[in-house]
C-alpha positions as CSV (number, residue, x, y, z in Angstrom):
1,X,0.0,0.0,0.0
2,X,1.4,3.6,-1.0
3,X,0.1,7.0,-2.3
4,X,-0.7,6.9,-5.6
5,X,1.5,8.7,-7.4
6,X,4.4,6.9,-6.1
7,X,2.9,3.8,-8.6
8,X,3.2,5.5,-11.7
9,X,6.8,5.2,-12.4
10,X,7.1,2.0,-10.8
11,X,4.0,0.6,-13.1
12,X,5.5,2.0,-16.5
13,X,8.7,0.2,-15.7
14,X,7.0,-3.2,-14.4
15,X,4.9,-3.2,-17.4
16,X,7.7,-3.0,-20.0
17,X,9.1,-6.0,-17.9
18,X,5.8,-7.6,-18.1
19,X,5.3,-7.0,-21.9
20,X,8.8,-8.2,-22.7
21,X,8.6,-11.6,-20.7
22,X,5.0,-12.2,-22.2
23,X,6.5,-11.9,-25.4
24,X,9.1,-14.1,-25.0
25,X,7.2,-16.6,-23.4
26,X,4.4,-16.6,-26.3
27,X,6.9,-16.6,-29.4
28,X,9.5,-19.1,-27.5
29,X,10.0,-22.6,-29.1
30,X,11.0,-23.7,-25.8
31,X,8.3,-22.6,-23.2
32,X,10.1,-22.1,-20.1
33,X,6.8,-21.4,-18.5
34,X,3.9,-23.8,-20.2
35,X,1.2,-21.0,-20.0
36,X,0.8,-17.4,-18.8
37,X,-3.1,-16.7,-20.1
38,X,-5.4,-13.1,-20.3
39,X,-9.0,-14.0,-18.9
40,X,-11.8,-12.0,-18.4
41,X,-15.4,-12.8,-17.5
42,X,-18.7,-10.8,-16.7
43,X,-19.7,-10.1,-13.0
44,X,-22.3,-8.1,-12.0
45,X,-22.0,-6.6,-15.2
46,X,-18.4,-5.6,-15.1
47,X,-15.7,-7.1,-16.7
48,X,-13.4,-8.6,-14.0
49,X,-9.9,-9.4,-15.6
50,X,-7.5,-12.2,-14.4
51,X,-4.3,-13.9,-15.3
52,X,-3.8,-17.7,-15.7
53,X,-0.3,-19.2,-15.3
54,X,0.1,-23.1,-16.0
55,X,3.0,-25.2,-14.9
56,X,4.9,-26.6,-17.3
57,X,3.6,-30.4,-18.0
58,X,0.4,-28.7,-17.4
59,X,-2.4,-31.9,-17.7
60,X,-6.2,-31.4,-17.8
61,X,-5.7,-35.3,-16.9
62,X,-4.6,-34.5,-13.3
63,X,-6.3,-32.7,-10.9
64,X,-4.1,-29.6,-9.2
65,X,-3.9,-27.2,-7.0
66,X,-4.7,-23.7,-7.1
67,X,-3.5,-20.6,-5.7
68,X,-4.9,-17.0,-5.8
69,X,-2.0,-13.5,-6.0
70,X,-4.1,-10.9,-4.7
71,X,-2.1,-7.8,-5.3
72,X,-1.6,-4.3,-3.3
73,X,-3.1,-1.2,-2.9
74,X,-3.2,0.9,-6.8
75,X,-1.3,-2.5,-8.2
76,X,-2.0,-4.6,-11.0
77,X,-2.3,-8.2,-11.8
78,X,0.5,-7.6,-14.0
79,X,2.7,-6.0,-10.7
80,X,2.1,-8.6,-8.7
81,X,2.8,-11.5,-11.2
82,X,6.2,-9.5,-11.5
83,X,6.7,-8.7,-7.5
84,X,6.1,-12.1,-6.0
85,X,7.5,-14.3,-8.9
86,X,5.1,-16.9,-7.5
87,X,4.7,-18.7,-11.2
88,X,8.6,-19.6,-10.5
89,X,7.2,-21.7,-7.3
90,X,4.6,-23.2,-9.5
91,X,6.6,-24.3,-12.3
92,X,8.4,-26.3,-10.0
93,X,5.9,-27.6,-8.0
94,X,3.7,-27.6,-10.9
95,X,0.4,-26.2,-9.6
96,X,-1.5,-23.2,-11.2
97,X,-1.6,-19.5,-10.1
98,X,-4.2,-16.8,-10.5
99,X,-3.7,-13.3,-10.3
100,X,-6.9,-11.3,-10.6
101,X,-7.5,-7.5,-10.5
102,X,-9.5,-5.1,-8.6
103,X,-11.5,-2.5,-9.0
104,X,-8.5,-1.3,-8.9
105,X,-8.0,-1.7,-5.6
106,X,-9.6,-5.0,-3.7
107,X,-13.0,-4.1,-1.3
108,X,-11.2,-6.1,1.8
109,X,-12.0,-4.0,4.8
110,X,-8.7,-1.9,3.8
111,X,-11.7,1.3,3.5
112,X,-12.2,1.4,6.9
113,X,-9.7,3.5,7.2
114,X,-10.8,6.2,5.1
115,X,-7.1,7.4,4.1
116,X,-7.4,3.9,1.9
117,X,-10.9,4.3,0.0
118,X,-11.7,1.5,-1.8
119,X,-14.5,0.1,-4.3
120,X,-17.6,-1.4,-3.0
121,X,-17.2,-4.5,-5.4
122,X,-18.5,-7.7,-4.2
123,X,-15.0,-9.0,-4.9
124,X,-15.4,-12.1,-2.6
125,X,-18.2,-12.9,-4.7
126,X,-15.9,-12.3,-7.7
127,X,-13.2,-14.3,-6.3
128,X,-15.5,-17.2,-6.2
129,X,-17.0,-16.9,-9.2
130,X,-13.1,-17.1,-10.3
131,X,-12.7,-20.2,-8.4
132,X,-15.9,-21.8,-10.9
133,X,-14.8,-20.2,-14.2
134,X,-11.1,-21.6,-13.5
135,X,-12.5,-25.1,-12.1
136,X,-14.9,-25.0,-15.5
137,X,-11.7,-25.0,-17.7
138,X,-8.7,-26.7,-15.9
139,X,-8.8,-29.5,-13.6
140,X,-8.6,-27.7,-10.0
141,X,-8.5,-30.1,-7.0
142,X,-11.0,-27.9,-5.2
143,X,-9.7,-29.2,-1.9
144,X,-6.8,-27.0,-2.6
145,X,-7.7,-24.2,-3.3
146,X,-5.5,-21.2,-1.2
147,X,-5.4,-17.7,-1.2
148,X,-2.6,-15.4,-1.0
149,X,-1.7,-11.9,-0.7
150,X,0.2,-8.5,-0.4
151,X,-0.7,-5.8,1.2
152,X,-4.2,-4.7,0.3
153,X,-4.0,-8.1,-1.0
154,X,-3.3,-9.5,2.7
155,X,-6.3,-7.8,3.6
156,X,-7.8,-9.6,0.9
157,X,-6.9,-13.0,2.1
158,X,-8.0,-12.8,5.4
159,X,-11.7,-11.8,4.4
160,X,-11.1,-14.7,2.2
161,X,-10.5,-16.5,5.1
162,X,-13.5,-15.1,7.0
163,X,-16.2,-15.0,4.1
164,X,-15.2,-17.2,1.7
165,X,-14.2,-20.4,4.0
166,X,-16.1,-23.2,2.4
167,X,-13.7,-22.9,-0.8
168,X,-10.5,-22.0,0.4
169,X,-8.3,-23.8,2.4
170,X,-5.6,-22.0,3.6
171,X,-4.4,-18.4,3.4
172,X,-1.2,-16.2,3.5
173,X,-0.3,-12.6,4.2
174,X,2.1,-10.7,3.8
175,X,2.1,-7.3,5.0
176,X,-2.1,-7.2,5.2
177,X,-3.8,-7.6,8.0
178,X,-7.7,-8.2,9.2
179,X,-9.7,-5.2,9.2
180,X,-12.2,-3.9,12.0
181,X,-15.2,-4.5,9.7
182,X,-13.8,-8.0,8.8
183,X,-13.7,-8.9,11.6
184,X,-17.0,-7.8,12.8
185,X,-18.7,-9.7,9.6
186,X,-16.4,-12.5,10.0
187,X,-18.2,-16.2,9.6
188,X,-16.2,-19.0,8.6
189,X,-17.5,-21.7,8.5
190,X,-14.5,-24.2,9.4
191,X,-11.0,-23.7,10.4
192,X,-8.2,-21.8,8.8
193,X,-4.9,-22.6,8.6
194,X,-3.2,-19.0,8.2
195,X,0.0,-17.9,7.7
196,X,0.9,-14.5,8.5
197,X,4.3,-11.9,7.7
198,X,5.1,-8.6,8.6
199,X,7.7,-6.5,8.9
200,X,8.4,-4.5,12.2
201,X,9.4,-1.4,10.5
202,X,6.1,-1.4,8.2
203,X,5.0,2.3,8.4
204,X,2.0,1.7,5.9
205,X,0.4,-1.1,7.9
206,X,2.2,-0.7,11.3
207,X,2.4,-3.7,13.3
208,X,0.6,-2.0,16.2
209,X,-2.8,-1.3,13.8
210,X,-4.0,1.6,12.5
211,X,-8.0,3.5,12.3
212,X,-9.8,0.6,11.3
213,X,-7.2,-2.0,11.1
214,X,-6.2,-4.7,13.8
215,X,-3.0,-4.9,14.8
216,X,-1.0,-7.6,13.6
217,X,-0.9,-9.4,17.3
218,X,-4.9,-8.9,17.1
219,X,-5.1,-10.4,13.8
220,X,-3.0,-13.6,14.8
221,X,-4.8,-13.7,18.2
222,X,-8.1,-13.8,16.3
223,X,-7.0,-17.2,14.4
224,X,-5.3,-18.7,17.3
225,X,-8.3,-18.6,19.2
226,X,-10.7,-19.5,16.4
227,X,-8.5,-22.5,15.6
228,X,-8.1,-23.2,19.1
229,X,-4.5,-23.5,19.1
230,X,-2.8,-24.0,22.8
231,X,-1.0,-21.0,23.2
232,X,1.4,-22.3,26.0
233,X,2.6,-25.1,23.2
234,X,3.9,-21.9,20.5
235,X,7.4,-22.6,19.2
236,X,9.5,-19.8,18.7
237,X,13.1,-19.9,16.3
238,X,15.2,-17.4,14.8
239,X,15.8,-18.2,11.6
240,X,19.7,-18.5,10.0
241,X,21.0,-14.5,9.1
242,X,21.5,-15.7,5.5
243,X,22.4,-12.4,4.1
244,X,23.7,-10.4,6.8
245,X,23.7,-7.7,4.4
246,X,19.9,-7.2,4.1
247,X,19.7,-5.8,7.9
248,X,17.4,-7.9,9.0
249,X,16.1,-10.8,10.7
250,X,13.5,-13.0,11.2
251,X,11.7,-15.1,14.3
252,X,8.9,-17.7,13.2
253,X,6.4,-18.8,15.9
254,X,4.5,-21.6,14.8
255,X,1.0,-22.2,17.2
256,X,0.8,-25.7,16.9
257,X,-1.3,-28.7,17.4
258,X,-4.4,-26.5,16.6
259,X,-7.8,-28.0,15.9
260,X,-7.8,-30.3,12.8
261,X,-3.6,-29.3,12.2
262,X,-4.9,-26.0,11.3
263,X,-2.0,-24.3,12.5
264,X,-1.4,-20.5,12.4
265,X,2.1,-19.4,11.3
266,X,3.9,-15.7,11.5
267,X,6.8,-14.8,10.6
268,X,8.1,-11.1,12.1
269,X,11.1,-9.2,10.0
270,X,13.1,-8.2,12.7
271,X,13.5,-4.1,10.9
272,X,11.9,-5.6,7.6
273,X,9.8,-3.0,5.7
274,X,6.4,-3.5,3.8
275,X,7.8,-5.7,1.7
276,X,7.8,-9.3,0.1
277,X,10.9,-11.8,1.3
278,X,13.1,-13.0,-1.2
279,X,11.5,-10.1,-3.8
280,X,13.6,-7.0,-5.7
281,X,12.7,-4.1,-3.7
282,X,9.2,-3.2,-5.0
283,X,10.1,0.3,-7.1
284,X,9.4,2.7,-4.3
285,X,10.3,3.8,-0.7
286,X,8.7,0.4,1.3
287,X,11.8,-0.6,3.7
288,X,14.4,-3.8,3.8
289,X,13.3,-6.5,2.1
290,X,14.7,-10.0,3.7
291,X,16.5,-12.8,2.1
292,X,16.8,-15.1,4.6
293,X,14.1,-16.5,3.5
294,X,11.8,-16.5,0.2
295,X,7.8,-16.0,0.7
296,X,6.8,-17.3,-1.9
297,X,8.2,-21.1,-1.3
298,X,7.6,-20.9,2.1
299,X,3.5,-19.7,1.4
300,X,3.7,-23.0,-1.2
301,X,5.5,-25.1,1.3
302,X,2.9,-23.7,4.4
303,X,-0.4,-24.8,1.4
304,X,1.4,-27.9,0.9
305,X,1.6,-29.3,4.8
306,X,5.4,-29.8,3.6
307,X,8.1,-28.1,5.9
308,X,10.9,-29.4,4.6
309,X,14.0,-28.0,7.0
310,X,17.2,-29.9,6.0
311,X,18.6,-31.4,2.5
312,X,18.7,-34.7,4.9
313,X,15.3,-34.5,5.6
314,X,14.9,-34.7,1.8
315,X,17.4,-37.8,1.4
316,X,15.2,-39.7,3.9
317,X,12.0,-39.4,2.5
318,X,14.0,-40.6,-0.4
319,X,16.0,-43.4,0.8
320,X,13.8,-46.3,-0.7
321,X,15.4,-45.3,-4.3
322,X,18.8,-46.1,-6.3
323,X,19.7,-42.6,-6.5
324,X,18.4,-39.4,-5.0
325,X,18.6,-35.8,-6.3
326,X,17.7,-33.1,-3.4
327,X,18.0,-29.3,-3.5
328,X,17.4,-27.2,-0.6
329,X,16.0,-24.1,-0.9
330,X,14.5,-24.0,-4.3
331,X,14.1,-20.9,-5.4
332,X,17.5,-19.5,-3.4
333,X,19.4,-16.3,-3.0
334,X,22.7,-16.6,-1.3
335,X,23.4,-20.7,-1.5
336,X,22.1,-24.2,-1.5
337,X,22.6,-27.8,-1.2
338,X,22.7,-30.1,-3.2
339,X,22.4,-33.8,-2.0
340,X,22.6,-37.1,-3.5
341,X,22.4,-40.9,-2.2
342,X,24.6,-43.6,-4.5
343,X,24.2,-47.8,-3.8
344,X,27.6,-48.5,-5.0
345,X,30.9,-46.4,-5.1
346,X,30.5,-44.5,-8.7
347,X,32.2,-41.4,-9.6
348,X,29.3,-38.7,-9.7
349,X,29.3,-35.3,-12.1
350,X,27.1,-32.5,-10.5
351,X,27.5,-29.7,-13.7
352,X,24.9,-26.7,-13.8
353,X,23.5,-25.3,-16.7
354,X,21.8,-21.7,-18.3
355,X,18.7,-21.7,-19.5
356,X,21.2,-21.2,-23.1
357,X,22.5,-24.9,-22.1
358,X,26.0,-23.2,-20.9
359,X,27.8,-25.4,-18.3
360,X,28.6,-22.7,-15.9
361,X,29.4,-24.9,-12.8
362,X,31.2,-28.4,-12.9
363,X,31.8,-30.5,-9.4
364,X,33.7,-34.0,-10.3
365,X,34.3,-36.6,-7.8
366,X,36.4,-39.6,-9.2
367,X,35.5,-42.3,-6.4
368,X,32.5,-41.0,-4.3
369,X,31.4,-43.8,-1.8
370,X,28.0,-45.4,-1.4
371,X,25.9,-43.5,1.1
372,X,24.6,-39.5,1.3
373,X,26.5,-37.1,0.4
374,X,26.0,-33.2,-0.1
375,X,27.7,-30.4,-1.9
376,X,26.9,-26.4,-1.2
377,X,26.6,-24.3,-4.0
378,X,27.4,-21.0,-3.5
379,X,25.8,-19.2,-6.8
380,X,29.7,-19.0,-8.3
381,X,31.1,-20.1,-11.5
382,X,33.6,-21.9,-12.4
383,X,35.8,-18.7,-11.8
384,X,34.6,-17.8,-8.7
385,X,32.0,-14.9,-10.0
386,X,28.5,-15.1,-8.6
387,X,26.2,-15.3,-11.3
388,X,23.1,-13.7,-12.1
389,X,19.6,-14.1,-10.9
390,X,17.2,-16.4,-12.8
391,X,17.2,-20.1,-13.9
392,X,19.4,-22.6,-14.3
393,X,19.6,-26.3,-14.1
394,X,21.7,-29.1,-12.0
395,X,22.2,-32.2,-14.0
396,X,23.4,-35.0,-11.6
397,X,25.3,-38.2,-13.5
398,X,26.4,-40.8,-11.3
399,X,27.0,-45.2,-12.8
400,X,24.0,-45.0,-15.2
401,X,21.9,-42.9,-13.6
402,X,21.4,-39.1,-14.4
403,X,18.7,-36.7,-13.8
404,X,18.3,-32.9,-14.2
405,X,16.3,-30.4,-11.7
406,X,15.4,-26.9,-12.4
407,X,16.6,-24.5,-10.0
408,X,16.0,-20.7,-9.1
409,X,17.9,-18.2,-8.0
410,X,16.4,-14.7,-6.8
């Protein structure tokens, strides 16, 4: 959320970035991306527009998941497809993403405070009606169906949470919080899991509240009782200072052992402005953004009852297998793991690719042992230089065995 006129440079430039990467996605012979798609449908007589993203290996044979990008305050579809990255998350974990648009700016109790008018839309109505259109013309497991948001977006989500219940089963914010009125109206119908970040140096939605708006402690105390999570059994961690550079850090208190697992999550920035984790700053004055950990994986990960915590944790789950390829965190920023299990003693090749199929990396082992083993990647080249954001892919070859896994770096 932001004053207006701070947007319009910020949009012009997003949108160039937007135009050019729809481009190349549409006249690519090799879609990186299976789909990005322009919808649009009728409600209540007003054209409501959305954006479609589908995973690469995209099959109307299998059922998947969906999640909803609500974006900010004066924002775009476009902006938010941009600012989160989320479709990088999905083409890994090959799930689809919507990002629809306000009118312009989401009806999600944000207008109680009347320094942030917005439309009267029935856009909880309109998100539903989203949640049909999309189910109509892909095959959506409707049992997993989340919502996520930023900002006005966050606000968004959690009336989601409170109003729209019976069809979504999980929501994320970041930077948003639950508004007076929301929670006033609120009626879910079953319990949420919700997972909440904010940044303690937020000066457009303060962690202390504002006119209008709950304060972010109120917000989470409002789920942790309606899920009926045992406060006394919270767990508390700091998590690792991966780039000391970004000046800040981050605790995570998990509420556990809530009613039906519906646990409540929130993650504080320690200094961290109203911003996304793991993003590019968003284009105007907003505060530190983290990078010691990314939002959107972790949101996917929260939606996907999946925590994974350790590249071992990965080789376990994988152990009944020949060979195992694990890479922890996917998307990263600063460094990752890459871990493999071998049944015999084989000499293994680990070489990473471009997406222009240069080898820009190359770790050789001549007589690696049977067992796990794990090598840290540090986002250098074979020269030492750190290399640019984007993708890339890690080709494992080990006896006969090879396999290749697309990684991300933000």
């Amino acid at each position: 959320m932001k004053p207006l006129y701070l947007h319009c440079i910020k949009q012009v430039i997003l949108l160039r970035t937007f135009i050019v990467f729809f481009i190349f996605l549409f006249f690519s012979q090799t879609v990186l991306y299976a789909q990005i798609i322009n919808g649009n449908f009728s409600f209540e007589g007003i054209n409501r527009k959305y954006f479609v993203f589908l995973p690469k290996n995209f099959s109307s044979d299998i059922q998947v998941p969906l999640v909803i990008d609500l974006h900010a305050y004066g924002d775009t579809a476009g902006t938010e497809m941009n600012y989160t990255r989320m479709t990088e998350v999905a083409d890994t974990a090959g799930f689809i993403v919507a990002y629809p648009s306000g009118l312009p700016n989401w009806n999600s109790g944000l207008g109680d405070n009347p320094s942030w008018p917005t439309s009267n839309a029935d856009d909880v109505g309109f998100i539903s009606a989203l949640i049909d259109t999309l189910s109509n013309r892909y095959n959506i497991d409707l049992k997993k169906v989340y919502a996520c948001g930023y900002s006005n977006g966050g606000f968004m989500a959690h009336k989601l949470a409170c109003q729209l219940s019976r069809r979504i089963a999980a929501i994320a914010s970041v930077g948003g919080v639950m508004s007076v009125g929301t929670k006033d109206n609120a009626a879910p119908v079953r319990k949420m899991k919700i997972l909440q970040i904010h940044g303690t140096a937020d000066v457009f939605v303060p962690m202390e509240g504002e006119t209008g708006w709950l304060s972010v402690n109120q917000t989470l105390a409002y789920w942790t009782d309606f899920n009926n999570c045992p406060l006394d059994q919270a767990q508390k961690t700091t998590l690792p200072d991966l780039d000391p550079s970004d000046g800040c850090l981050v605790e995570k208190t998990t509420y556990q052992n809530c009613a039906n697992n519906n646990n409540v999550i929130y993650y504080k920035v320690i200094n961290g402005g109203h911003t996304w984790p793991g993003a590019d700053p968003p284009g105007y004055n907003a505060g530190l953004t983290t990078h010691d950990f990314n939002a959107s994986t972790e949101i996917w990960k929260f939606f996907n009852n999946k925590y994974i915590t350790s590249v071992e944790k990965l080789i376990e789950e994988g152990k009944s297998k020949d060979h195992l390829l694990g890479i922890y965190p996917n998307p990263f920023h600063l460094k990752t793991s890459i871990a493999y299990q071998l049944p015999t003693e084989s000499k293994v090749e680990i070489r990473i690719y471009n997406i222009f199929g240069q080898e820009i990396k190359t770790f050789l082992f001549q007589n690696t042992q049977a067992g796990e083993h794990k090598v840290t990647w540090d986002r250098t080249n074979n020269i030492g230089k750190q290399i640019t954001n984007g993708i890339y892919f890690i080709n494992l070859s080990a006896l006969n065995f090879k396999k290749t896994i697309k990684i991300i770096i933000y």
